[in-house]
C-alpha positions in Angstrom: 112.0 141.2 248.7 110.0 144.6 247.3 107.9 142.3 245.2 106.1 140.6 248.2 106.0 143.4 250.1 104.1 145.5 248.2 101.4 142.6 247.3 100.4 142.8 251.1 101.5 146.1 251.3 103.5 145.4 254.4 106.1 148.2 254.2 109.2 148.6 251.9 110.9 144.8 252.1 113.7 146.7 250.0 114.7 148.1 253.9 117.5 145.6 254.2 118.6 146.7 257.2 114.9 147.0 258.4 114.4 146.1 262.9 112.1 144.3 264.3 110.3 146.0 266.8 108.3 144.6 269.9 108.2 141.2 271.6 108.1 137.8 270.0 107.2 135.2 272.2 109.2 131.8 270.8 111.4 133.6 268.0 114.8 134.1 269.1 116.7 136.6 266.5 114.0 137.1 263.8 115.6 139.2 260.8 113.6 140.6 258.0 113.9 138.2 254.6 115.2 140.1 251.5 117.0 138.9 248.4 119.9 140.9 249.3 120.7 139.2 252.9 119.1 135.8 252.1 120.2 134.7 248.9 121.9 131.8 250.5 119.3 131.0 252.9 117.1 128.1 253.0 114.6 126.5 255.3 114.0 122.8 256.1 110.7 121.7 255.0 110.7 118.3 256.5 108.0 117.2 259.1 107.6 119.6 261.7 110.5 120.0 264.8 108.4 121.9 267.6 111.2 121.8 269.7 111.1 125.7 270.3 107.4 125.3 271.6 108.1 122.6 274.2 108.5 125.1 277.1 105.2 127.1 276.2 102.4 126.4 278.7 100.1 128.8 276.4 99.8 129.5 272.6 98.7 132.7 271.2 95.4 131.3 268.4 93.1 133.4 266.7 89.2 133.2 266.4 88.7 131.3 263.7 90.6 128.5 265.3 88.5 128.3 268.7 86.2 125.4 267.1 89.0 123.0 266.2 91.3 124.1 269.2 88.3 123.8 272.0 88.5 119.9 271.2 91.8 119.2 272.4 93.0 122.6 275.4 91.0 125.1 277.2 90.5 128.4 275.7 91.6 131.6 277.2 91.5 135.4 276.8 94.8 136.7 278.7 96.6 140.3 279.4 95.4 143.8 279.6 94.4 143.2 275.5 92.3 139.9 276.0 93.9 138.2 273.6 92.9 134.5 273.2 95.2 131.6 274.0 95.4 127.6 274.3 96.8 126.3 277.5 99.3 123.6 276.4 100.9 123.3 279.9 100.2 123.6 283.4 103.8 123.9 284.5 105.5 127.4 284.0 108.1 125.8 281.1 106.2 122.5 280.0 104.0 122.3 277.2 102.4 118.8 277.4 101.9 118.7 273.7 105.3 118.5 272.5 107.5 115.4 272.8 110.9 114.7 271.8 110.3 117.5 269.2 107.2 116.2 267.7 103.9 117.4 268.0 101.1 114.9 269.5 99.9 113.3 266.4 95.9 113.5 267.5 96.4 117.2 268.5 95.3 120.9 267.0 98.5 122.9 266.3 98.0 126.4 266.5 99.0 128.4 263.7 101.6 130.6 265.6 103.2 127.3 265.7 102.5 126.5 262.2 104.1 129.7 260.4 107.1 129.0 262.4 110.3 130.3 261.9 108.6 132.7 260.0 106.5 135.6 261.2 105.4 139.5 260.7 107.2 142.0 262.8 106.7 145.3 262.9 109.7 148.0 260.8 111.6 149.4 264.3 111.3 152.9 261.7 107.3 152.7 261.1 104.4 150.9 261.7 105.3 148.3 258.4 104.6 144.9 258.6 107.9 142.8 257.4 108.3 139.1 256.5 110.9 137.5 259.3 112.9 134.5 259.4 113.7 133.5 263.1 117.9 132.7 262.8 117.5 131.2 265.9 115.7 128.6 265.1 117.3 124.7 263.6 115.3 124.8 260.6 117.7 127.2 259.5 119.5 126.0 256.6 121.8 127.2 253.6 120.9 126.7 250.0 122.0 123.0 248.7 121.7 121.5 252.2 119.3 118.2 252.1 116.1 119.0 253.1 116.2 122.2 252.6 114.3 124.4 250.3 116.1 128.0 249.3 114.1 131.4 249.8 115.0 133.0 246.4 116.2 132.2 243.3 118.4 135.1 242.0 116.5 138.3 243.0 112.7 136.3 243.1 110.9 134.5 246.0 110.6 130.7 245.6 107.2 129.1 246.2 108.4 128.5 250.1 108.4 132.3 250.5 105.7 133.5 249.0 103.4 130.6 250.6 105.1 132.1 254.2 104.3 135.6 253.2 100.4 134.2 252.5 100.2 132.2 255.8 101.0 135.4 257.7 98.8 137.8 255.9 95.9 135.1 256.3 97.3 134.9 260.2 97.4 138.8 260.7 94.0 139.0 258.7 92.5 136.4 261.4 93.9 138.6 264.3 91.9 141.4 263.1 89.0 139.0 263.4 89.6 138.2 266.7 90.3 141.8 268.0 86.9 142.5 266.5 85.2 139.5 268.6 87.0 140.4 272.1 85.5 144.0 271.3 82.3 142.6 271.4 82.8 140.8 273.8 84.4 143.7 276.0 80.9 146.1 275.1 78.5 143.8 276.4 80.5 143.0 279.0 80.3 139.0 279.0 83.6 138.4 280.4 84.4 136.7 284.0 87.8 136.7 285.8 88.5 133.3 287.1 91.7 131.7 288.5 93.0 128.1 287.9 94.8 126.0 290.8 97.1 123.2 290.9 97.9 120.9 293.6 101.3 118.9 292.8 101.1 115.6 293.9 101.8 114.9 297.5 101.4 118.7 298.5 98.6 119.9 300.4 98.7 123.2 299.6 97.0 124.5 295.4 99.3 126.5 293.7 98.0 129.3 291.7 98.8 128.8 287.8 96.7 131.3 286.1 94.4 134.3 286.4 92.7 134.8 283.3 89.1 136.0 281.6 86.8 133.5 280.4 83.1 134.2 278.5 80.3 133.8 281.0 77.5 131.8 280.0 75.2 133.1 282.2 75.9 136.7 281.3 75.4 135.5 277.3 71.6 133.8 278.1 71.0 136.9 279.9 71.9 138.9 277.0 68.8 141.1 275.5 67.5 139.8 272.1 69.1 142.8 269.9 72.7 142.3 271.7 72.6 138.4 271.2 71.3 139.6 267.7 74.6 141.2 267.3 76.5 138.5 268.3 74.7 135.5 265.7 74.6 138.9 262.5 78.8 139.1 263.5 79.2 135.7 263.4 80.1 135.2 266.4 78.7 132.8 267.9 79.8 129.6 267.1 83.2 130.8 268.7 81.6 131.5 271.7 80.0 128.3 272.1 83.3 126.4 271.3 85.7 128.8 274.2 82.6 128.2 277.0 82.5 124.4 275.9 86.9 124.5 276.1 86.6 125.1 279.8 86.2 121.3 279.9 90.0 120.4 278.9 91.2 121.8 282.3 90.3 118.2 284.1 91.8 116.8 281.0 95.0 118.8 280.9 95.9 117.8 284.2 94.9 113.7 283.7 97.7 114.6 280.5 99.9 116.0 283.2 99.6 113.3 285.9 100.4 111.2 283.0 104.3 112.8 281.9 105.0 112.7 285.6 104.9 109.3 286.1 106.8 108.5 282.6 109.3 110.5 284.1 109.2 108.6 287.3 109.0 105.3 285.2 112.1 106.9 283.4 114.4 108.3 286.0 
């Protein structure tokens, strides 16, 4: 798909034997989308199976989401590159969010979940950013089946690929954002380390779920007036606010917990 490519100018999409490179977290055999390979491909466009997110306990999100997402999980920054995350679980494979393949109805999905099956990997052969299509996943479909809405027409992308390509420019866009944020973040050095335990019920003993870096509030009100400054001029702030205020959805998190356990129970 050269036309699309070049729009975002991620790579040469006429690579049709192109390799992902790097880790996907939830895609299972993502292959890059060109005419050639995917004329008879199509994807179902029905409402949303988040079947292949129900064992996530934590969602990749990017800034501009923190406002929306701090209502419903806490906010984290995670791994040696502080990337922000939503906690959806507080069970190794359980993500309390996802039922019976639907989404809780009341809830922020995260756009990681949203672009789903599609995604930008990175050219195995460069540094090119390609348009994906996770074959692993059952929205899979071929052209003609019910429900399903084809990728090309002839040698052009249909309005279902070109609005994927958008939604993961806009997506890699707001990464760039957020890398700019935890920089920041990282210079005036407002993060904390904190842990988060669990104890199962009927166990004396916490388990340790999660080591991860939080913003500290009292670092931020001790800021000086040119670095906080920095922080309202960037735009920052109203992020900030809303990952501190997340903290809160831990108690809740677990209440949502205690609450799936004793369906099961009821169920069993």
């Amino acid at each position: 798909m050269s036309e699309t490519k070049q729009k975002a100018k991620k790579g040469n999409a006429s690579t049709t034997g192109a390799k992902v490179r790097g880790s996907l977290p939830l895609y299972h055999d993502p292959r890059a989308v060109h005419s050639a390979t995917h004329r008879d491909v199509a994807v179902h466009v029905g409402p949303g199976d988040f079947s292949f997110a129900r064992k996530a306990p934590m969602v990749q999100i990017a800034v501009d989401e923190f406002e929306r997402a701090a209502l419903d999980y806490p906010i984290v920054f995670f791994g040696e590159d502080h990337q922000p995350y939503v906690v959806t679980g507080l069970d190794a494979e359980r993500n309390l969010f996802v039922a019976e393949g639907g989404y809780r109805p009341d809830a922020y999905v995260p756009a990681y979940l949203r672009r789903y099956p599609f995604v930008f990997a990175r050219d195995e052969g460069s540094d090119a950013l390609i348009l994906c299509l996770d074959h692993g996943s059952s929205r899979v479909a071929k052209v003609g089946d019910e429900g399903a809405a084809a990728l090309f027409e002839g040698d052009e992308p249909t309005v279902l690929t070109r609005q994927a390509l958008e939604f993961c420019e806009n997506y890699e866009a707001a990464q760039a954002r957020t890398r700019i944020l935890v920089g920041l973040l990282l210079e005036l050095e407002l993060f904390e380390v904190k842990q988060v335990h669990y104890t199962p019920p009927g166990e004396a003993t916490a388990n340790l779920l999660l080591e991860y870096r939080t913003i500290d509030r009292a670092r931020l009100d001790a800021l000086a007036p040119d670095d906080f400054l920095r922080l309202r001029e960037a735009g920052a702030l109203p992020s900030i606010f809303a990952q501190i205020a997340s903290q809160a959805n831990w108690d809740i998190l677990a209440v949502s917990r205690r609450e799936v356990e004793d369906q099961m129970v009821k169920a069993a």
